[in-house]
C-alpha positions in Angstrom: 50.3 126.0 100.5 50.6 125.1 104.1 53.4 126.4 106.2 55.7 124.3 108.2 53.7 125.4 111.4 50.4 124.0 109.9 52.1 121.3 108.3 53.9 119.9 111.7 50.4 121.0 114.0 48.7 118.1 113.9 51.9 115.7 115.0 51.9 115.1 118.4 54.5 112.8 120.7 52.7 110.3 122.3 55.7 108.1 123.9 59.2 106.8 123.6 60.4 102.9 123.1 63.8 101.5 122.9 65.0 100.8 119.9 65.7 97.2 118.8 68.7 97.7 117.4 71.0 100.5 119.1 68.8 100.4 122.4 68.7 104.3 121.8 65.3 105.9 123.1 63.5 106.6 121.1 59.9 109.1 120.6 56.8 107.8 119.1 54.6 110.2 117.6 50.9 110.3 116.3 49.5 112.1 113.2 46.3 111.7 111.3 45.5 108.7 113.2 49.0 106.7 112.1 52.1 105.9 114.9 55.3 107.6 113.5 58.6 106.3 115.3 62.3 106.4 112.9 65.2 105.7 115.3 67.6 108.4 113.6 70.7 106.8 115.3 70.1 104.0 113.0 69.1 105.9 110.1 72.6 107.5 110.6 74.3 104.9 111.0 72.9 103.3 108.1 73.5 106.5 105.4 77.4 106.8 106.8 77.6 103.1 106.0 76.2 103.6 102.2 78.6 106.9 102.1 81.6 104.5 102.8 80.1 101.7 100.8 79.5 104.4 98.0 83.1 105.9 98.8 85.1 102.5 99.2 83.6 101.8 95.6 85.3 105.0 94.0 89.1 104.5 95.5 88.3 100.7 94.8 87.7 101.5 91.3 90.4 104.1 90.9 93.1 102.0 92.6 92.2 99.1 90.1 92.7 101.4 87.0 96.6 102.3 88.6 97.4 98.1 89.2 96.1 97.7 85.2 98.8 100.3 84.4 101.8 99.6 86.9 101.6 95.9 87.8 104.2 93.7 86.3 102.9 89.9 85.7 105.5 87.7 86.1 103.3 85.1 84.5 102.3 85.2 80.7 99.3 82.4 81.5 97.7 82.2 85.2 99.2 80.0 87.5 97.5 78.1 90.6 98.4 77.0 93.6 97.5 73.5 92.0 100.9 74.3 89.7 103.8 74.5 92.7 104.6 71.2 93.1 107.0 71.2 96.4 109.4 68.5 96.3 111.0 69.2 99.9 109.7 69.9 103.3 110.0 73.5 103.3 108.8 74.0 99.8 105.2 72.2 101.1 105.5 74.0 104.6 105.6 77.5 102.5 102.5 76.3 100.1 100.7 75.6 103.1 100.9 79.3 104.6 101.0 81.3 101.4 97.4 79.4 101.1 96.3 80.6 104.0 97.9 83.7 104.1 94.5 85.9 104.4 94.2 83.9 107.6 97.4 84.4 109.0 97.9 86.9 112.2 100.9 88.1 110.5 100.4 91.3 108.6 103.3 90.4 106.3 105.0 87.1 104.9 108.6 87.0 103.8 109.8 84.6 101.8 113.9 84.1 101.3 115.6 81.1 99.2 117.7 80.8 96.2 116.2 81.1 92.7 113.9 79.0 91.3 112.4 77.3 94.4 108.7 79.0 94.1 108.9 82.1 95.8 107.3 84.3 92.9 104.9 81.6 92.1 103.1 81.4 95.5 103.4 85.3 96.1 101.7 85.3 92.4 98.7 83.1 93.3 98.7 84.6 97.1 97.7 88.3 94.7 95.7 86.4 92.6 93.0 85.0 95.5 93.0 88.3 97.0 91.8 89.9 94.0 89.4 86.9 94.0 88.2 88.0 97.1 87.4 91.3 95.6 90.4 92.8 97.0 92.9 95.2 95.9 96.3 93.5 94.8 99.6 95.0 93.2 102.4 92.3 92.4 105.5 94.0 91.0 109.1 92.8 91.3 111.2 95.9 93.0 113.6 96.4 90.0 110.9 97.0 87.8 109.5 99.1 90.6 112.5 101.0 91.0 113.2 101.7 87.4 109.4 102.9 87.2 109.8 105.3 89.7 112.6 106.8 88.1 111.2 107.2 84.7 108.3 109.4 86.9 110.8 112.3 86.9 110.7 112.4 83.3 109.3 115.8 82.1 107.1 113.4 79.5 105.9 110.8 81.9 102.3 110.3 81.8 102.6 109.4 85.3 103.7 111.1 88.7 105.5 109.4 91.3 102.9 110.9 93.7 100.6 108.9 91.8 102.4 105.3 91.9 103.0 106.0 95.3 99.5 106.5 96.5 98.9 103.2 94.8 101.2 101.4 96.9 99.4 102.9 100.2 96.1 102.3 98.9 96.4 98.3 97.9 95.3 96.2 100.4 97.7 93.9 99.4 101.4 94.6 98.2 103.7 91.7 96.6 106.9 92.9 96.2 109.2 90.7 94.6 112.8 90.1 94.3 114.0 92.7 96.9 117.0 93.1 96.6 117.4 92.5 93.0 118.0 95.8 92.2 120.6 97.0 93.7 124.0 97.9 91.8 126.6 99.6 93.6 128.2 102.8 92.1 129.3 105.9 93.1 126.4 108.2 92.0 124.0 107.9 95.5 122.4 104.6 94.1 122.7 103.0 97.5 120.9 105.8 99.1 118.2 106.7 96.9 116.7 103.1 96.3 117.1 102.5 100.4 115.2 106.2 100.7 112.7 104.2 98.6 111.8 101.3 100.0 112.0 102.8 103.4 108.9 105.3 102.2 107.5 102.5 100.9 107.6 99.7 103.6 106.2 102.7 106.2 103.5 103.5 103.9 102.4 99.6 104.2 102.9 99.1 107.8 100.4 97.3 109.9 99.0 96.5 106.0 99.0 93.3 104.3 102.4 92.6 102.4 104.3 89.8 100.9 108.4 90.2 100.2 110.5 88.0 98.4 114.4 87.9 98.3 116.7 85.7 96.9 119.5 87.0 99.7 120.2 86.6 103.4 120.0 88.9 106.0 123.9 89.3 106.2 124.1 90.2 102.0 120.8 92.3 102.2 123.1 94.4 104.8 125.6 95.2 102.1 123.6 96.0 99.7 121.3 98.8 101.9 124.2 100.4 102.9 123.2 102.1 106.7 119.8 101.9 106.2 120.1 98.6 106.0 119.0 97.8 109.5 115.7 100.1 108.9 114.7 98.4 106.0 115.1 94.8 107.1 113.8 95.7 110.5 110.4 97.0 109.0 109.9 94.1 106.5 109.7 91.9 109.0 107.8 94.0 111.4 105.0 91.8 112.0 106.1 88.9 109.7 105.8 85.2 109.1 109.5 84.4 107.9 109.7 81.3 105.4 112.6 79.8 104.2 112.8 78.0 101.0 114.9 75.3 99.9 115.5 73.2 97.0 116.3 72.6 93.5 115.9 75.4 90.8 112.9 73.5 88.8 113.3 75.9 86.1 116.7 74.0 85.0 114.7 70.8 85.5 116.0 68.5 82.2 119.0 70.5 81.9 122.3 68.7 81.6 
């Protein structure tokens, strides 16, 4: 067997080029008759790539399994775009932007109307495209969110709030709907914990992709968040294209 002396004796450097791609210098050697020249700036650049690639995979794959267990579908069959059929100006203004939402400078949309005049709907089919997209996408209204963080102290949960809470970092994009919703005043530290909560939660997302929905105004939003009320509304809209819905609730349509 040759040694690594004998085996590297008969290579010799013969010249340098630039390389085509990085414009790095690099040597050109000779052995046995045959030109050897690997630009290993490139060939770094190249395996760090895979590794990501290979990487990105994994925590795609892993965040996937945690949406399949925590998202709430407010939908029991898909919905399009095609489906919301706005009847006012700002109903077909919003349908235009939640559309084009993945284009949008914004980081974050926020959409505020009464009930019924399409906010889920288009937040719904904004998560569906992205997962289209072969993106990451958790849609879950916040009192559902709320009570399933709660049940995470359970001695016999299955889950960890660690867990669920990576989740919500991870996403690349986050629907919450219905903020607001969940709120119930009492005297047991309610107010404070659930505003503890979404503040941890709209930090994790900043400078991510995020869509809120409320059914309140800035003014009852105020009362219901207590003194971190300010905080809360303050980071939602960090960033954010505000739409304002109005309208007819078309879910009484035919009703007398």
């Amino acid at each position: 067997m040759k040694s690594l002396k004998q085996m590297f004796s008969n290579i010799k450097k013969i010249g340098e080029r630039t390389c085509n791609e990085c414009e790095s210098i690099v040597p050109i050697y000779k052995q046995g008759g045959e030109e050897i020249s690997y630009c290993l700036n490139c060939e770094n650049i190249k395996l760090k790539n895979e590794m990501e690639e290979y990487r990105r995979g994994r925590e795609k794959r892993a965040v996937n399994r945690l949406v399949e267990k925590y998202e709430i579908k407010p939908y029991q069959k898909s919905v399009t775009f095609n489906d919301y059929v706005p009847s006012t100006q700002s109903q077909r203004n919003a349908k235009e932007i939640a559309m084009s939402f993945h284009d949008l400078e914004q980081t974050t949309l926020f959409i505020q109307g009464k009930p019924g005049v399409g906010k889920t709907h288009l937040s719904y089919c904004i998560s569906e495209f992205w997962k289209e997209q072969d993106k990451t996408s958790l849609f879950v209204d916040v009192p559902n969110l709320m009570n399933t963080i709660k049940s995470s102290y359970n001695r016999n949960s299955y889950f960890s709030e660690e867990e669920l809470m990576r989740l919500i970092n991870d996403v690349d994009l986050l629907v919450l709907d219905d903020v607001g919703a969940e709120y119930a005043k009492d005297n047991d530290g309610l107010e404070n914990w659930v505003s503890e909560q979404l503040i941890k939660i709209i930090n994790f997302r900043e400078g991510k992709r995020n869509v809120y929905t409320t059914n309140y105004d800035s003014k009852t939003l105020q009362k219901k968040y207590g003194m971190l009320s300010g905080r809360i509304i303050s980071r939602m809209m960090n960033n954010a294209k505000f739409l304002k819905i109005d309208g007819h609730d078309y879910r009484l349509k035919g009703l007398i």
